[in-house]
C-alpha positions as a printed NumPy array, in Angstrom:
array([[ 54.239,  37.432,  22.338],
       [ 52.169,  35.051,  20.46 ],
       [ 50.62 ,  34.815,  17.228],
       [ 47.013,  36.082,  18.487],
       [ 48.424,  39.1  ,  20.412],
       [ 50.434,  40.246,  17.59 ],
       [ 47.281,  40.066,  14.861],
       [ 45.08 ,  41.881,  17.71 ],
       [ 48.35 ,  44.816,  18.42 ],
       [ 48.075,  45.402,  14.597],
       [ 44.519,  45.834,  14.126],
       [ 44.603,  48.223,  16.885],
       [ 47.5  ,  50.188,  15.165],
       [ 45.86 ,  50.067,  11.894],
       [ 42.64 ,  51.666,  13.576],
       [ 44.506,  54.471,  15.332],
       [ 46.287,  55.683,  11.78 ],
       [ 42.577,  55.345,  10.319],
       [ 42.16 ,  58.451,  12.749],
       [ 43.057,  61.789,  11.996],
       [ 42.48 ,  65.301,  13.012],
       [ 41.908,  67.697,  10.386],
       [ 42.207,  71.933,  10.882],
       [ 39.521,  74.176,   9.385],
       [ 38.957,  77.6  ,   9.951],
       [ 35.565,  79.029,   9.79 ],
       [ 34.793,  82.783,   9.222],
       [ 31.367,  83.921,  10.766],
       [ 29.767,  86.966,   9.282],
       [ 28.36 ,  88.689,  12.739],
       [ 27.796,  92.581,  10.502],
       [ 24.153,  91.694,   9.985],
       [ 21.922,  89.042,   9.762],
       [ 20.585,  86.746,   6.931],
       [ 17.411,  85.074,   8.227],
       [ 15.136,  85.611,  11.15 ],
       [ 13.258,  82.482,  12.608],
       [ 10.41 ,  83.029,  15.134],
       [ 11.751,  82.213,  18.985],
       [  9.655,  78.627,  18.895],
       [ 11.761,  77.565,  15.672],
       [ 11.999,  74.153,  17.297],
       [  8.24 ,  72.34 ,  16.938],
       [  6.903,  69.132,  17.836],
       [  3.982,  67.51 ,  16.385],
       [  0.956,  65.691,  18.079],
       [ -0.63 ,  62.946,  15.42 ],
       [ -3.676,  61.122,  14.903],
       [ -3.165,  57.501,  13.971],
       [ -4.863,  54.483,  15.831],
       [ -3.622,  51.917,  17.949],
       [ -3.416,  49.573,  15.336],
       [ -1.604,  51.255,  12.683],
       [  1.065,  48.915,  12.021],
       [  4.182,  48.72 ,   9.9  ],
       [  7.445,  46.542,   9.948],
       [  5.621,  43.703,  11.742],
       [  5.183,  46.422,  14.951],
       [  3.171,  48.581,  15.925],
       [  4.587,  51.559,  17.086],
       [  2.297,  54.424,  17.356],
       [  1.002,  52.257,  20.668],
       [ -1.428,  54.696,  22.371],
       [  0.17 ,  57.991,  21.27 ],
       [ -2.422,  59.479,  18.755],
       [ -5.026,  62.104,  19.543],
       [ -7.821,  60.716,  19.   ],
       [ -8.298,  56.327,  17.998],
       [-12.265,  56.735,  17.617],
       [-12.134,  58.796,  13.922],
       [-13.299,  62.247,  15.545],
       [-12.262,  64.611,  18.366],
       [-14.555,  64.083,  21.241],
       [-15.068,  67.653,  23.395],
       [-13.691,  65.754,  26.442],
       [-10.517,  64.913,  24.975],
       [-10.   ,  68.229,  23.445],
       [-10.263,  69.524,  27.358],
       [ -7.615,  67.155,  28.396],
       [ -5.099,  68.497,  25.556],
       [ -5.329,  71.688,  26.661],
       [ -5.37 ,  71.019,  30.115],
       [ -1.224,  69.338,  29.058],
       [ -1.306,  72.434,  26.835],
       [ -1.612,  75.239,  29.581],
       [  0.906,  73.115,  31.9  ],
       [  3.749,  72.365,  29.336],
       [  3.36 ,  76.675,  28.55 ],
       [  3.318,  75.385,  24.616],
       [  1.624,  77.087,  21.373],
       [ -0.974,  75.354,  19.876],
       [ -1.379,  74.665,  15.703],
       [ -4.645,  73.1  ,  15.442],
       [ -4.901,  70.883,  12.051],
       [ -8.264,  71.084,  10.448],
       [ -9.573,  68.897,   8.206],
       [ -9.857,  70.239,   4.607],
       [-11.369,  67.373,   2.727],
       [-14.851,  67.823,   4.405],
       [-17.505,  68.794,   2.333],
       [-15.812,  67.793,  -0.713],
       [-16.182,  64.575,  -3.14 ],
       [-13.768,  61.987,  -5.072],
       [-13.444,  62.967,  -8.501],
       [-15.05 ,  60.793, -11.003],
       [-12.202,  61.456, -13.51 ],
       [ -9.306,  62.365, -11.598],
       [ -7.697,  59.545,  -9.2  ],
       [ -7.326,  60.953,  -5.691],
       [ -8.841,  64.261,  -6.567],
       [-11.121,  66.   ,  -4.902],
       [-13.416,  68.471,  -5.521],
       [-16.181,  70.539,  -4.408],
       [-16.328,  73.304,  -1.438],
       [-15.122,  72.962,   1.741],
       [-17.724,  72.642,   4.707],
       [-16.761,  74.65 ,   7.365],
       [-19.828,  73.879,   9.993],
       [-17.151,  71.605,  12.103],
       [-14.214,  74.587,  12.197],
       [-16.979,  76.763,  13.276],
       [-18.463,  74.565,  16.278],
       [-14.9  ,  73.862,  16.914],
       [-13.975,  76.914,  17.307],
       [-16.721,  78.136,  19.213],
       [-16.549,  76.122,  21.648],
       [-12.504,  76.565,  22.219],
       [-13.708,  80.22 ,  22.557],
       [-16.333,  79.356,  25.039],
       [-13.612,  77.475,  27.198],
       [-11.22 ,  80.296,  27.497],
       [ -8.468,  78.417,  25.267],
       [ -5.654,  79.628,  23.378],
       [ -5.203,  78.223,  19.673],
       [ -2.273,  80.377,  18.107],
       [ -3.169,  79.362,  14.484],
       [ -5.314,  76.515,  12.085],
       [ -3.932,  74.652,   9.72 ],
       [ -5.5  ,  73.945,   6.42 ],
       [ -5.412,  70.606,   5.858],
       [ -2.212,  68.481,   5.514],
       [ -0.452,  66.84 ,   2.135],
       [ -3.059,  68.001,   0.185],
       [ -1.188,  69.906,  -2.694],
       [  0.182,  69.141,  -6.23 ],
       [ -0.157,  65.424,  -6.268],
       [ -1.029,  65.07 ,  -2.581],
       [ -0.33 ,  61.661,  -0.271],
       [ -3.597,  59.735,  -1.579],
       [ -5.631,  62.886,  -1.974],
       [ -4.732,  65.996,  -3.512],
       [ -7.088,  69.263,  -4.181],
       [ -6.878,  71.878,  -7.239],
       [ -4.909,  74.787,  -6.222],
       [ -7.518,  77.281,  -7.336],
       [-10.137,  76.156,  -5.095],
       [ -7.581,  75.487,  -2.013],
       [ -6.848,  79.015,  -2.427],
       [-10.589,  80.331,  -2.662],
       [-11.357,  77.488,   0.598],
       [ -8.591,  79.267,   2.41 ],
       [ -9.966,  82.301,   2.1  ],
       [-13.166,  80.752,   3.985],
       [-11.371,  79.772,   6.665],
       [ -9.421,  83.473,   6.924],
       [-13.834,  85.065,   7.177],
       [-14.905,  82.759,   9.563],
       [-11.659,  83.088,  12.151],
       [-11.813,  86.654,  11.897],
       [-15.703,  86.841,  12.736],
       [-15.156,  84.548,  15.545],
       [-12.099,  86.618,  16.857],
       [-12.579,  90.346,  15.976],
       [-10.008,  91.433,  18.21 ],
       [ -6.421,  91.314,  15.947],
       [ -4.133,  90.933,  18.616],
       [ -6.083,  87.718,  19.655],
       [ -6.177,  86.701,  16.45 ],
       [ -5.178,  82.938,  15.747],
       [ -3.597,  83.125,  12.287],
       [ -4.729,  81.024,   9.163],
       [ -2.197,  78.693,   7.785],
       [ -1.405,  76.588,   4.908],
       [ -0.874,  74.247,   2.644],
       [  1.022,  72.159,   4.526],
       [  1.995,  69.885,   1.428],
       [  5.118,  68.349,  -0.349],
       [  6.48 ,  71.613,  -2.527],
       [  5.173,  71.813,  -5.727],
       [  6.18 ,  75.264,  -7.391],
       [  3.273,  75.308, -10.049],
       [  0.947,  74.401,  -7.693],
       [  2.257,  77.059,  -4.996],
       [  2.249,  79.747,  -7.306],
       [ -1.354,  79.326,  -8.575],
       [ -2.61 ,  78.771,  -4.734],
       [ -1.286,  82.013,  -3.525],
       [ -2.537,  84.322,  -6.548],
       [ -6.07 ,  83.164,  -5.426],
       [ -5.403,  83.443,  -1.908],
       [ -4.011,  87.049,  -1.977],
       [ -1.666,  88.869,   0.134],
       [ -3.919,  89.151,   3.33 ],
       [ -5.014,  85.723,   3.872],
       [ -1.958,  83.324,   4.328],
       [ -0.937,  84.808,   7.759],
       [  2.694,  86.503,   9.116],
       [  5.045,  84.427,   7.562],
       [  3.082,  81.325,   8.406],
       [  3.011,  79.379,   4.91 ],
       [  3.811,  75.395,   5.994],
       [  5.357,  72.98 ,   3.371],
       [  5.955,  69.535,   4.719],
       [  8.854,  68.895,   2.073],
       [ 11.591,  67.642,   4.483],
       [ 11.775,  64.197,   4.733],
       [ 13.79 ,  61.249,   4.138],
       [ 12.245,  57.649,   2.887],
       [ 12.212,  55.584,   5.674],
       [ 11.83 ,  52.492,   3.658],
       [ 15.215,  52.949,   1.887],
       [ 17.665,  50.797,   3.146],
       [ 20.39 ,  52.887,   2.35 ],
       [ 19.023,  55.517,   4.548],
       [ 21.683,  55.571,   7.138],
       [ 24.908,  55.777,   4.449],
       [ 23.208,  58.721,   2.468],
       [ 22.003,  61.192,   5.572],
       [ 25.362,  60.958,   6.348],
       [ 26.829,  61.822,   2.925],
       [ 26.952,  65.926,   2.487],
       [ 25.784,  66.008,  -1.262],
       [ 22.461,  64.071,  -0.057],
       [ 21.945,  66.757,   2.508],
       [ 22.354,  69.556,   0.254],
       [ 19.513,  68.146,  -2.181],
       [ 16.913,  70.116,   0.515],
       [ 18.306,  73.787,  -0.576],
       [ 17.029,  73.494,  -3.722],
       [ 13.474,  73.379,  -1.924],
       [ 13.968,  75.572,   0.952],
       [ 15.098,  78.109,  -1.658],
       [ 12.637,  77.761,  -3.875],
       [  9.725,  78.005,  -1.049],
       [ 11.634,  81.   ,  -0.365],
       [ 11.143,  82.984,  -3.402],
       [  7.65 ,  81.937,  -3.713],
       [  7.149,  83.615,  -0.096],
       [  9.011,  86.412,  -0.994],
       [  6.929,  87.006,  -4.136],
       [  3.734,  86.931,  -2.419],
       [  4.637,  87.968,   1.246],
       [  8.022,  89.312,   0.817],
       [  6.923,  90.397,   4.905],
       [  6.479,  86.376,   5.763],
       [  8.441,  83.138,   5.917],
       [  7.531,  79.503,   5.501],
       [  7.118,  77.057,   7.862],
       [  8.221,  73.258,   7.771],
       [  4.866,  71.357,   9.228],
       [  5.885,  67.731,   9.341],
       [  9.046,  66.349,   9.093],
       [ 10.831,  63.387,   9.666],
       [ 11.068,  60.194,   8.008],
       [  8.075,  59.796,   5.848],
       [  6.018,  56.054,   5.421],
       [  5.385,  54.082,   8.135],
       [  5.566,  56.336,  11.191],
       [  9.883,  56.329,  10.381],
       [ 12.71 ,  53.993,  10.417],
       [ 12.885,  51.743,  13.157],
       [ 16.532,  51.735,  12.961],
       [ 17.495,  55.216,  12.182],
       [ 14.683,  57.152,  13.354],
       [ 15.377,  56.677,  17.081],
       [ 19.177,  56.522,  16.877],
       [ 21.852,  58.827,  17.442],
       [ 22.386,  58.991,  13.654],
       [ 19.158,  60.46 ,  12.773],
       [ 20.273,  63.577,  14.251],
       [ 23.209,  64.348,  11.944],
       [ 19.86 ,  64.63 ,   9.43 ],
       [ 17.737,  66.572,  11.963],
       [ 20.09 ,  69.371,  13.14 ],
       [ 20.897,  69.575,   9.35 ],
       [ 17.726,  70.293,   8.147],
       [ 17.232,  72.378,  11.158],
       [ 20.175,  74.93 ,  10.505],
       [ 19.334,  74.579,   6.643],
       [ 15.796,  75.875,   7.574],
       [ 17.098,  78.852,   9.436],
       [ 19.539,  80.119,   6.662],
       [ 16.523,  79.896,   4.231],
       [ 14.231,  81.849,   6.463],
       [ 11.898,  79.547,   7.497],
       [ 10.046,  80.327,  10.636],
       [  9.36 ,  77.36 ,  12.408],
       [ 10.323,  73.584,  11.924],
       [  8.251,  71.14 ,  13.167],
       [  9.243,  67.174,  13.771],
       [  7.094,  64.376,  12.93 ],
       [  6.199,  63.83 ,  16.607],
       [  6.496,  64.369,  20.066],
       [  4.89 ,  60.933,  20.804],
       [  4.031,  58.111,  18.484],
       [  5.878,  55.787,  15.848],
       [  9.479,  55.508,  14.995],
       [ 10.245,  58.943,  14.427],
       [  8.699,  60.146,  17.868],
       [ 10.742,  62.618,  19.894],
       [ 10.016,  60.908,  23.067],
       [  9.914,  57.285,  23.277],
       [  6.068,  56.038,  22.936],
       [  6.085,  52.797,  25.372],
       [  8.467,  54.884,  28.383],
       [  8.492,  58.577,  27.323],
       [ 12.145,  58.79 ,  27.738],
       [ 13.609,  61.074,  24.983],
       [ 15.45 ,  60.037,  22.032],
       [ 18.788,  61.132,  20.903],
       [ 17.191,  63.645,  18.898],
       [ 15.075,  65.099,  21.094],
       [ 18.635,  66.524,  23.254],
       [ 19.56 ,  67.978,  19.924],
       [ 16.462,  70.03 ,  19.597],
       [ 16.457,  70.393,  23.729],
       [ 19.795,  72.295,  23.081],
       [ 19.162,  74.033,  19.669],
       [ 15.848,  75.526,  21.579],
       [ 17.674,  76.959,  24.407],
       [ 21.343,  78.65 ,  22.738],
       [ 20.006,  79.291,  18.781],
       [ 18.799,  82.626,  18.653],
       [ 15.918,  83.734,  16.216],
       [ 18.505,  85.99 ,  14.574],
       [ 21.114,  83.795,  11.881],
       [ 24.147,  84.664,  10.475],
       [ 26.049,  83.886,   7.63 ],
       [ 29.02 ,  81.188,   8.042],
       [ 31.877,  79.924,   5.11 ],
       [ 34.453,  77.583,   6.239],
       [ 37.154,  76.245,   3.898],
       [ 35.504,  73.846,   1.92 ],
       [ 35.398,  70.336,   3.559],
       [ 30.824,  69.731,   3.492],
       [ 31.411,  66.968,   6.242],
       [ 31.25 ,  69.816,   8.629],
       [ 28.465,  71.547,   8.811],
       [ 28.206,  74.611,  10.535],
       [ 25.341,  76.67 ,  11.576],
       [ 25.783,  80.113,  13.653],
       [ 23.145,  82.864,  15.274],
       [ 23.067,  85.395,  17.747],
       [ 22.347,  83.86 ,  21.083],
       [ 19.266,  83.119,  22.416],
       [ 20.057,  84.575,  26.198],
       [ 22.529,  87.659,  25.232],
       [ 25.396,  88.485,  24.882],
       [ 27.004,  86.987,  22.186],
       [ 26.708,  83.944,  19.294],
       [ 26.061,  80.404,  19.608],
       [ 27.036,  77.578,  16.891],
       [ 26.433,  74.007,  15.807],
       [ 28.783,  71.796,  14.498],
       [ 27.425,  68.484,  13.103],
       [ 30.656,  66.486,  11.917],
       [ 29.776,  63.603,   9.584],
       [ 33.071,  61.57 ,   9.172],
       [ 33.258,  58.544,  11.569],
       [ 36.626,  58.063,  11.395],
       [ 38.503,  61.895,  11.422],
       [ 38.113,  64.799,  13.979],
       [ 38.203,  68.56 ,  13.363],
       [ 39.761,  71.691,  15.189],
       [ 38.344,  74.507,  14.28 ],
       [ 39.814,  78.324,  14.43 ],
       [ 36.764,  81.095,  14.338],
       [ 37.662,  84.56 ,  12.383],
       [ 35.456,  87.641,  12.273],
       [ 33.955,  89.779,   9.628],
       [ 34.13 ,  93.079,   9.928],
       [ 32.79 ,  95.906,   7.675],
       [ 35.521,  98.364,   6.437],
       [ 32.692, 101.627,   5.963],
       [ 29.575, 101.602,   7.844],
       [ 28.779, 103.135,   4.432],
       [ 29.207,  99.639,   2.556],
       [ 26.596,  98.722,   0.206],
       [ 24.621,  95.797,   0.564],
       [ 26.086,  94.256,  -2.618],
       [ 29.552,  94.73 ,  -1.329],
       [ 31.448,  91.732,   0.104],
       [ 32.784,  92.188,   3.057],
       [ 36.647,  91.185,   3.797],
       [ 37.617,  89.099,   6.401],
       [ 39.489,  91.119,   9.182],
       [ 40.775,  88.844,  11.973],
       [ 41.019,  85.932,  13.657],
       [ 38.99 ,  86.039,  16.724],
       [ 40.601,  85.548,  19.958],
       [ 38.182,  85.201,  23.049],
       [ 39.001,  86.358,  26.253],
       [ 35.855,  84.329,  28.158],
       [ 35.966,  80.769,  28.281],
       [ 33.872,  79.301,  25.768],
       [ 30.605,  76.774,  26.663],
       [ 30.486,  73.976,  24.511],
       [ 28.304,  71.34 ,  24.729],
       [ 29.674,  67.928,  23.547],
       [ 27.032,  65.563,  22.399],
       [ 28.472,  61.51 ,  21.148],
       [ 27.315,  58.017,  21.358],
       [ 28.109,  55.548,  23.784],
       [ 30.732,  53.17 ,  22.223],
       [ 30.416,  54.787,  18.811],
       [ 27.434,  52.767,  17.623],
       [ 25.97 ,  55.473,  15.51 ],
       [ 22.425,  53.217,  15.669],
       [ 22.454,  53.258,  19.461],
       [ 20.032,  55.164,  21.715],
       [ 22.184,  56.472,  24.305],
       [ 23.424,  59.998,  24.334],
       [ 26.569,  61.359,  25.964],
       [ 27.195,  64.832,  27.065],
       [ 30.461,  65.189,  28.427],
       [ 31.083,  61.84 ,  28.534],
       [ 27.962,  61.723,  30.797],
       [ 25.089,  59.491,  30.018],
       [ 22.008,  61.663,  29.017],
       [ 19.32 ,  58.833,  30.995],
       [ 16.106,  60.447,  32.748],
       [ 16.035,  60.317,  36.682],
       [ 14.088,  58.233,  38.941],
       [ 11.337,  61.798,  38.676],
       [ 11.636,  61.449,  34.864],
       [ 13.572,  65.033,  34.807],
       [ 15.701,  65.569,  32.251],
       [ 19.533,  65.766,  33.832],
       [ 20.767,  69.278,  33.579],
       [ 22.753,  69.842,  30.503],
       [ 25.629,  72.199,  31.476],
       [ 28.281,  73.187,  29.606],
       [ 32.055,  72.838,  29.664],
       [ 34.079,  75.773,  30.105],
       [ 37.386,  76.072,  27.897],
       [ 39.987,  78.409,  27.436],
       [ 38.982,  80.516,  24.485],
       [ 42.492,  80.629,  22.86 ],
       [ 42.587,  77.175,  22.131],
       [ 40.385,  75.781,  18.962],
       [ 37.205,  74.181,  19.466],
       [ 37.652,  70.331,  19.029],
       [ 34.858,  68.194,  17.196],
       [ 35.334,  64.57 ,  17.298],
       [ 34.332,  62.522,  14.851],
       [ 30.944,  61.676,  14.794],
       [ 29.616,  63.994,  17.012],
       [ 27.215,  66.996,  17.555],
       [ 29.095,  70.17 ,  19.501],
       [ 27.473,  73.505,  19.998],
       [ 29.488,  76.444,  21.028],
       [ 28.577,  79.782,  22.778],
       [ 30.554,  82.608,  22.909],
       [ 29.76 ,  85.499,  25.345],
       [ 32.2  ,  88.057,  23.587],
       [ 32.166,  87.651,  19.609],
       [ 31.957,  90.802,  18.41 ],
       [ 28.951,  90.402,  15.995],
       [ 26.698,  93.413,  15.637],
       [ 23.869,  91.889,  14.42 ],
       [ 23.186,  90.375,  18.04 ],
       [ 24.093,  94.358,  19.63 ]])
């Protein structure tokens, strides 16, 4: 054996010891629940921006925005809905909240004075007239505390909002065909929040549907990729999603909070991260970190249109992410549950009732490139049904199965982390010559074995028969 061969055998030894498989056991709380989302948790936005926005010497937005001519032309606004009534999808309408008003002459990118509300109104009417469904308006967009080069007072967002709340219910009398009135739809600011919802009231920010468009990374930052993979960079969010929280539960304690935009933020996202298989070990993140902290709905900055797009905007074939929010849609339940694992943060671990009962579906996101996991489940079980809430409970067993398991085993082709091509099953995820998505089925396995996450890779789990009341 030469020289060469020998050099090449140990590099390829010294990779396989890099590798290791390390056991954790995670204990799922299936007693009772800790969050509800609503069933369409998993949103996609539709944007505005022209052709020829451009950024990172591209253009990448290409002919994906709403509307290129500055306004919404009635025509256009047919042929949305016309997509909307065949894709079956809800519809947030985005109104704009800066008409009527003027720049400050004191205050840099404020703006002040009272909304106009003549365009919601013809707007409105003539959705009416049309037959179409609109399930809720949204106030504006990045508007709040500082704003993204315009901002408004809280006060008079809150007595604005209040406008809008009259003039949708004298346009739609009815309750149950209600659309409901949301907002702010900015970056969290807790001061700013606070004073917004003591002029709004109790009655006017609708069901749970209070937007904050906090969750996003800096697309600019060239350390993007190293850090969304790094556990204590994805924790930073809780501190938001649990202060949103308590705001909501002060005001609405009935309501939740929605995430309107998210994804990463200048430029229409990161050409090289955006998307690429690693964006989703951010994405599904923030998505099960949402769901703990009882947010209703998350929506991703877009469907169509710039880097961050769901779907690709020159061929429409999906990017990795959009599998990961495919799957999430179809096994996550609305109903969460509470999850502990012996601590090692580069597993994260998300778990709710199912979405098609019986049982409980899971999502592991496993962050280390180099190390795999195998992962035992145990149950916790109540020891008095007349527990209080303030009691912890004790864990009881380890949960043996007696179904096979269906896991679904998402990874990237050759381990390039920054590629575009998903695997499921070792399979390819690449649209058919119809542009159908290829079915997504799962793999059976024996239930007493433990569930095996490879490194760098997205796995969720259902299990038919996990004793977890809180899905009964």
């Amino acid at each position: 054996m030469d020289l060469k061969c020998i050099f090449s055998l140990a590099i390829l030894v010294f990779q396989i010891s890099l590798s290791s498989t390390q056991n954790v056991n995670v204990v799922i709380q299936g007693a009772t629940s800790i969050a509800e989302t609503d069933d369409n948790f998993v949103c996609a936005t539709l944007d505005w921006w022209p052709t020829e926005k451009c950024n990172y010497n591209q253009c990448p937005r290409g002919k994906a925005g709403l509307l290129n001519l500055g306004c919404l032309p009635m025509e256009r606004w047919d042929e949305l809905n016309k997509f909307f009534n065949q894709s079956g999808v809800k519809v947030t309408f985005g109104l704009n909240a800066l008409l009527g008003r003027n720049r400050s002459q004191i205050e840099k990118g404020l703006w002040v004075g009272d909304w106009q509300l003549q365009n919601a109104r013809d707007l409105m009417k003539y959705t009416i007239s049309r037959g179409y469904k609109v399930d809720s308006y949204e106030f504006g967009i990045q508007l709040s505390g500082a704003g993204m080069g315009a901002s408004v007072e809280a006060e008079q967002y809150g007595k604005d909002i209040v406008v809008l709340k009259k003039l949708v219910k004298e346009l739609h009398p009815d309750p149950k065909t209600q659309p409901k009135v949301l907002g702010p739809s900015g970056y969290y600011d807790e001061k700013w929040f606070n004073s917004f919802l003591e002029v709004s009231g109790h009655d006017v920010v609708d069901g749970g549907q209070f937007l904050n468009s906090m969750d996003a990374y800096a697309s600019d930052d060239p350390n993007m990729i190293t850090k969304i993979q790094d556990p204590s960079y994805l924790n930073q969010d809780a501190r938001t999603y649990k202060g949103v929280l308590n705001i909501v539960n002060k005001f609405k304690p009935q309501s939740g909070a929605w995430v309107s935009e998210s994804g990463g933020v200048l430029h229409g996202g990161a050409k090289d991260l955006s998307p690429t298989f690693v964006d989703r070990f951010w994405y599904l993140d923030q998505l099960g970190m949402a769901s703990t902290y009882n947010h209703k709905v998350f929506c991703r900055q877009t469907l169509t249109g710039g880097n961050y797009a769901l779907l690709s905007t020159t061929t429409s074939i999906p990017n990795p992410d959009y599998y990961g929010a495919l799957l999430w849609h179809r096994l996550m339940g609305s109903t969460v549950l509470a999850v502990t694992q012996e601590p090692n943060p580069n597993l994260r671990v998300y778990a709710h009732c199912v979405k098609k009962k019986p049982g409980i579906s899971i999502n592991f996101i496993n962050l280390l490139k180099d190390s795999s996991f195998n992962v035992t489940l145990s149950n916790y079980e109540h020891q008095s049904r007349n527990l209080r809430s303030t009691d912890v409970a004790k864990p009881n067993f380890e949960f043996r199965g007696s179904k096979d398991r269906e896991e679904y085993h998402l990874a990237v082709l050759a381990r390039n982390i920054q590629g575009q091509i998903v695997l499921l099953k070792d399979v390819p995820m690449v649209p058919i010559e119809t542009f159908d998505i290829p079915a997504m089925e799962p793999k059976l396995v024996n239930a007493s074995t433990p569930i095996s996450i490879a490194a760098h890779s997205i796995v969720y789990v259902t299990i038919r028969d996990f004793q977890a009341p809180a899905c009964a």
